[in-house]
FIBALO-636910 format. One record per residue (C-alpha): x, y, z. Coordinates in steps of 0.05 Angstrom, whole numbers, plus 5000, padded with zeros to 4 digits. Layout:
<recs>
XYZ;...
</recs>
This chain:
<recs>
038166214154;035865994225;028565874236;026566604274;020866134311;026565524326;029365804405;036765794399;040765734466;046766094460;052865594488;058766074478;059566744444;066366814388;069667154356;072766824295;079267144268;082266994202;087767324164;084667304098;080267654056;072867514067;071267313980;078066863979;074566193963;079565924026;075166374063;068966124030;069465414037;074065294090;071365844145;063966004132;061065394122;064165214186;061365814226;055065624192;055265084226;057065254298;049965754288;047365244278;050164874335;047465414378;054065954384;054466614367;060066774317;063167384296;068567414237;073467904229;077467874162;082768244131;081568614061;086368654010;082368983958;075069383957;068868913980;060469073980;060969194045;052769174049;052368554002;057468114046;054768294114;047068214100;048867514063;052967344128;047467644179;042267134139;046666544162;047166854232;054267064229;056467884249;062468164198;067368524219;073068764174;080769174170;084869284109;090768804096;097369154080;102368704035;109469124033;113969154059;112368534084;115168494159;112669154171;106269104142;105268414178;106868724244;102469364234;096068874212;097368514276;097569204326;091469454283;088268804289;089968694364;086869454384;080669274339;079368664380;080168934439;075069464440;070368954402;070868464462;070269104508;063769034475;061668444459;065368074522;066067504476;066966734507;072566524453;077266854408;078766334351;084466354318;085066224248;093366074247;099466404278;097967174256;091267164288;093266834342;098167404360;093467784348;088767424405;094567334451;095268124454;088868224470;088467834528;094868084546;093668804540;085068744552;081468524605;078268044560;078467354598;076666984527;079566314526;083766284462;083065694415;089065664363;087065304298;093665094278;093665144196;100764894180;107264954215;108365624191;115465754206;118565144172;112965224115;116365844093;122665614109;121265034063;118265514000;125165924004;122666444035;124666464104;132666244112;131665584149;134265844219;135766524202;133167134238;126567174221;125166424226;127966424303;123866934319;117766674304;119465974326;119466314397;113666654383;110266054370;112565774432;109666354472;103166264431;102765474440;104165624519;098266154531;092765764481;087365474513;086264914469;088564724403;086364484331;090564114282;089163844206;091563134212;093162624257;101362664234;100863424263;097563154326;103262694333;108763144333;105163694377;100963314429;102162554425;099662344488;092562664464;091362134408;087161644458;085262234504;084262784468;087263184523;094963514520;098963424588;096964074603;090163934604;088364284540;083363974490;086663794425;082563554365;084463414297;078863794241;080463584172;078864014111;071563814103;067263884040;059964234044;056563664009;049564064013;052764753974;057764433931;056163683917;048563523910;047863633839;046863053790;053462733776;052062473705;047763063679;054563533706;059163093679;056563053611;054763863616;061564043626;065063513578;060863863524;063264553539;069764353540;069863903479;072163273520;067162743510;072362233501;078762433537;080962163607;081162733649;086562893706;083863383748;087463883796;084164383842;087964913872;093465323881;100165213832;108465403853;111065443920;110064763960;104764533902;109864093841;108164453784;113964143749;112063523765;105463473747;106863703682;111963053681;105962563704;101362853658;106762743599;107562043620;099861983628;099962243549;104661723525;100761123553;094561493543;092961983479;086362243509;090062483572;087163193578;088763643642;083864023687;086664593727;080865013765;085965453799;086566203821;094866163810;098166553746;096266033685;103666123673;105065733727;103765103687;102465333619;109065373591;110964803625;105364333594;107064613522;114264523536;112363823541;107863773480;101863953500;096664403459;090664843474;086464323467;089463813517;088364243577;084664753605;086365263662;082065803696;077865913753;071165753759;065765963806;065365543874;058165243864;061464963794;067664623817;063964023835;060363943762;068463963735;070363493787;064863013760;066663053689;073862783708;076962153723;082462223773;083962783815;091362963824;094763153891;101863383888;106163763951;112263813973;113663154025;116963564085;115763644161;111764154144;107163924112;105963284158;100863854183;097264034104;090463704094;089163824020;082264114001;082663853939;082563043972;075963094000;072763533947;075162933891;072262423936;066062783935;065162703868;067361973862;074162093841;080361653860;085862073883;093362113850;098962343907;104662373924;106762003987;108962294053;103862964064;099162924123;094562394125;095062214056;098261544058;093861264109;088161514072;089361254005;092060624029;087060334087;080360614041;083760443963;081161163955;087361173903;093061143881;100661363919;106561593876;112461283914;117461613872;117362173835;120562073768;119861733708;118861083734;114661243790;109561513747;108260933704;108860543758;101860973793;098461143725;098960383702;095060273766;090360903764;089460703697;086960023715;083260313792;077259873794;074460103860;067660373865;066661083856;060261023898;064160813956;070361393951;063361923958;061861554020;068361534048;067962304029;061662324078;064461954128;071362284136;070062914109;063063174114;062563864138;056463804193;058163114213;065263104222;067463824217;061864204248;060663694303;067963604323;069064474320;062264494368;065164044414;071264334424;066965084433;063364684488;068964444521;073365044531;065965454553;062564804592;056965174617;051165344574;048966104569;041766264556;039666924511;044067524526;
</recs>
């Protein structure tokens, strides 16, 4: 909570949209703490977040008012899907606009493609002159085109390809996870940081709140949780994260089964919100019991004492041009608590990552082979786990790389500083 005596000069006024609910721990660790930080930067943020299910209304907004943030909120509809979709957008896109009527916010920030139509209509249909700042999460389109649900250049995918064209066109600047992304949208901003339009581009990693999440005592969490769990001796492969779609269930049941034969004390972490299911009968199928794995979610302030009683931390995505644009959560979070990393090659940043800082270890090929291959090395990784949580703080650290890069782009699309409204 701000200091009430600290004078705070307001440098732009914004409203943050984000097509998620406002408890999804996405939401939690990968948009608050960021709009925590622009407060504290000296911006005034708003959030507006769609619900899919019943929230304290009073609980979430005074706990976001104490961090300076105003919550704003509209119920998601699911099904059927394109229609849904489309009435969220109108329903979100006539909320905004009378909000901005109001509030005659600076920026509307755009959490991915939905929100962004969302902000495009507004200024379209409003006389809102907000600049519009498009946070690009993923190349959406080929994403679901990717995960089989979209037909790769059918209808629906064609569509929204020249939506996204309209929306890239009207943005006034732009945000991308990874350099890769940056490369195959705006190039020729790598050394300025500028698009040819004149737009400012800058690349935001997922960044880890190291003062929430990762300032307890390593060895007192490790040896907590390896108690509770009953793993004092095992070697533990840790994932964090979602399961199916784009993330190789299949295969990291395979690595972990390979892992097992060279290694009897493999045991495998899952702290995941996905249907158990989803790699439960996979792991058995392999030979696996109860007691060689564990799966279930666990609160957000506890993820990093799991992380610290493990001893890799596993990273597995579909390789496509899609997701030359993912930044995986899960990287930085393991690096925060020491871990070396286990990946696949060919997603993001990853490969440069892993291979310039020895942060870990890249699967080249995914198959029998290639596993031994990485686990023979991860096995043997000798680097420093001291030095992977400082390559955590300098690549990945919420205030000084995430919340310092998103406060400079809020300054440059509103140069001139406001004082109190």
């Amino acid at each position: 909570m701000a200091d009430p005596l600290t004078p705070i000069i307001k440098l732009s006024k914004a409203l943050y949209i984000c097509y998620f609910g406002v408890n999804e721990p996405l939401v939690q660790t990968q948009v608050i703490p960021y709009l925590r930080e622009l407060v504290k930067g000296g911006h005034e943020l708003s959030l507006l977040t769609f619900e899919p299910g019943e929230v304290d209304e009073a609980s979430v907004r005074g706990s976001l008012a104490e961090d300076g943030i105003d919550w704003y909120w509209l119920r998601y509809h699911k099904r059927p899907s394109v229609p849904a979709t489309l009435f969220d957008i109108a329903n979100g896109a006539r909320f905004i606009a009378k909000l901005a009527k109001k509030q005659h916010f600076d920026i509307l920030h755009a959490r991915a493609h939905i929100p962004m139509i969302m902000a495009h209509l507004v200024r379209k249909w409003s006389i809102s002159n907000a600049r519009l700042l498009f946070d690009i999460r993923g190349f959406v389109p080929e994403e679901y085109a990717d995960a089989g649900v979209w037909k790769d250049g059918g209808t629906i995918y064609q569509t929204f390809k020249r939506v996204e064209r309209r929306l890239m066109a009207e943005a006034d600047g732009f945000i991308v996870l990874t350099e890769a992304a940056r490369d195959v949208l705006f190039a020729e901003s790598r050394e300025t940081g500028i698009d040819r339009h004149g737009r400012p581009v800058a690349v935001i990693p997922c960044c880890v709140d190291f003062e929430r999440r990762f300032s307890m005592n390593r060895a007192a969490g490790r040896m907590r949780i390896r108690s509770e769990l009953g793993i004092e001796n095992r070697f533990v492969f840790a994932h964090v994260g979602a399961l199916g779609g784009l993330y190789l269930s299949d295969e990291i049941a395979d690595l972990l089964t390979a892992a097992k034969r060279e290694n009897e004390e493999t045991f495998g972490l899952f702290l995941t919100q996905s249907d158990p299911n989803l790699i439960v009968p996979r792991l058995k199928d392999r030979g696996f019991v109860e007691g060689d794995f564990f799966v279930g979610r666990v609160p957000a302030d506890r993820v990093g004492d799991y992380l610290y009683a493990s001893d890799v931390g596993l990273s597995f995505v579909k390789a496509t041009f899609a997701t030359k644009s993912r930044s995986p959560t899960k990287i930085p979070e393991y690096l925060a608590a020491g871990l070396p990393v286990l990946a696949n090659e060919g997603v993001g940043d990853v490969n440069a990552l892993l291979e310039k800082h020895r942060a870990g270890i890249l699967i080249d090929e995914l198959s029998e082979h290639g596993y031994k291959k990485a686990l023979r090395s991860i096995f043997a990784f000798d680097t420093d786990r001291d030095s992977l949580i400082k390559l955590a703080h300098e690549s990945f650290d919420l205030e000084t790389v995430g919340g310092q890069r998103y406060g400079k782009m809020y300054s440059s699309l509103v140069p001139l500083a406001r004082g109190p409204r």
